[in-house]
C-alpha positions as CSV (number, residue, x, y, z in Angstrom):
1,X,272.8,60.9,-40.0
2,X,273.8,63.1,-42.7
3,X,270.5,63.6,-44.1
4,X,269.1,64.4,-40.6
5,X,271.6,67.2,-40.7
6,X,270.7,67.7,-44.4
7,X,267.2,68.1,-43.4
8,X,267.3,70.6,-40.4
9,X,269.2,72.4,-42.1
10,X,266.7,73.1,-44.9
11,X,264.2,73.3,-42.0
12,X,265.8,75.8,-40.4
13,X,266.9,77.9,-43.5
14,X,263.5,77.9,-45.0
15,X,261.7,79.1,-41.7
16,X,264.5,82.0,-41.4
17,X,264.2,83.0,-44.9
18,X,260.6,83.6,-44.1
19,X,261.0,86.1,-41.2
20,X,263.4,88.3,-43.5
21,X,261.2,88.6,-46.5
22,X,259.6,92.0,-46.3
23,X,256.5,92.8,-46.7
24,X,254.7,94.5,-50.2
25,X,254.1,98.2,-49.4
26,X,250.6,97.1,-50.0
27,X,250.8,94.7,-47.0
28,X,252.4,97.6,-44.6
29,X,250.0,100.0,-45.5
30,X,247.1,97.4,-45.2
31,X,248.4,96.6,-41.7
32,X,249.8,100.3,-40.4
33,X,249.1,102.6,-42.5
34,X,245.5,102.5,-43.6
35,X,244.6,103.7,-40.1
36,X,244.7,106.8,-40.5
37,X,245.1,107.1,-44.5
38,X,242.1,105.7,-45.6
39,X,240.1,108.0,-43.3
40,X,242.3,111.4,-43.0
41,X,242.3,110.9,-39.6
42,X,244.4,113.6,-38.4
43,X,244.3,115.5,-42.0
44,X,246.6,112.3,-43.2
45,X,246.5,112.6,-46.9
46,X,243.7,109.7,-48.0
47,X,244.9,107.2,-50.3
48,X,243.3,107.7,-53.3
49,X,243.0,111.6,-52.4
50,X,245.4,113.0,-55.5
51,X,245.0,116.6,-54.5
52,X,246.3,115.9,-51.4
53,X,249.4,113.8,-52.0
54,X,250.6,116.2,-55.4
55,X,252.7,118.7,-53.3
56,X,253.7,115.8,-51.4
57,X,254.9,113.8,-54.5
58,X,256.0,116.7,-56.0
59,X,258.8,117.0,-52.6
60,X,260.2,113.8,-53.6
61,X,260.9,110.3,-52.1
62,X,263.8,111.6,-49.8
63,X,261.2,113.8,-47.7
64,X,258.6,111.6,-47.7
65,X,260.9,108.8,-46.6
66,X,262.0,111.2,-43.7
67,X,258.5,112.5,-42.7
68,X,257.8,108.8,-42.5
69,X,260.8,108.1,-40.7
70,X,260.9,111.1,-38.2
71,X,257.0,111.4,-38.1
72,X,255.2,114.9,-39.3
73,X,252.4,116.7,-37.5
74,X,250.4,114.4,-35.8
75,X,251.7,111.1,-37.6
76,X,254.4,109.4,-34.8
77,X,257.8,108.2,-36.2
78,X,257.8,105.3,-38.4
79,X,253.6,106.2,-38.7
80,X,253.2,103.3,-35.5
81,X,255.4,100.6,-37.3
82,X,258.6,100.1,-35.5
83,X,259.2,97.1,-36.5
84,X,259.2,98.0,-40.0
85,X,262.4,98.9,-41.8
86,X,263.0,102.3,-43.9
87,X,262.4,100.0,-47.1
88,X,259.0,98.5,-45.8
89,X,258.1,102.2,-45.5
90,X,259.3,103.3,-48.8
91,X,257.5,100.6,-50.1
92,X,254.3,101.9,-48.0
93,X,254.9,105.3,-49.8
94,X,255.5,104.3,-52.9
95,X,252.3,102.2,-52.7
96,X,250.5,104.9,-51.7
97,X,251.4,107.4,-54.2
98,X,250.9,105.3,-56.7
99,X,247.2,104.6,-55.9
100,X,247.2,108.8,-55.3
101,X,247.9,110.2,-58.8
């Protein structure tokens, strides 16, 4: 009996640990974010487009984290992920800049 326990228990704490890990800001930009930043749709700034994201960069993480957040211009809050948590979009953002300068 007490490695039946012993097992579903590992069972269960592996397949938890799995829907915590957060994804790579490459994954959440892959999945949300490319939409509209690999095209410019809606004048988004393009991903490898450094021009555009310098003055961005150049604000800082704090208000691109908010603009993210909040939403600016036509981007919606959270740029269509609400499920994703302020560190999966800082990790978006600092993916994205990084491919931008």
């Amino acid at each position: 009996m007490k490695k039946i326990v012993t097992v579903v228990a590992a069972v269960v704490v592996a397949g938890s640990a799995s829907s915590v890990l957060a994804a790579t800001g490459e994954e959440t930009y892959n999945t949300y974010c490319h939409v509209c930043h690999a095209t410019g749709v809606a004048n988004a700034p393009k991903l490898d487009d450094a021009a555009a994201w310098a003055p961005r960069i150049a604000q800082g993480m704090d208000v691109l984290l908010q603009s993210a957040i909040n939403g600016k211009n036509a981007m919606p809050p959270r740029g269509t992920c609400m499920s994703c948590s302020d560190d999966d979009l800082k990790a978006a953002i600092e993916y994205m800049t990084s491919q931008s300068q």
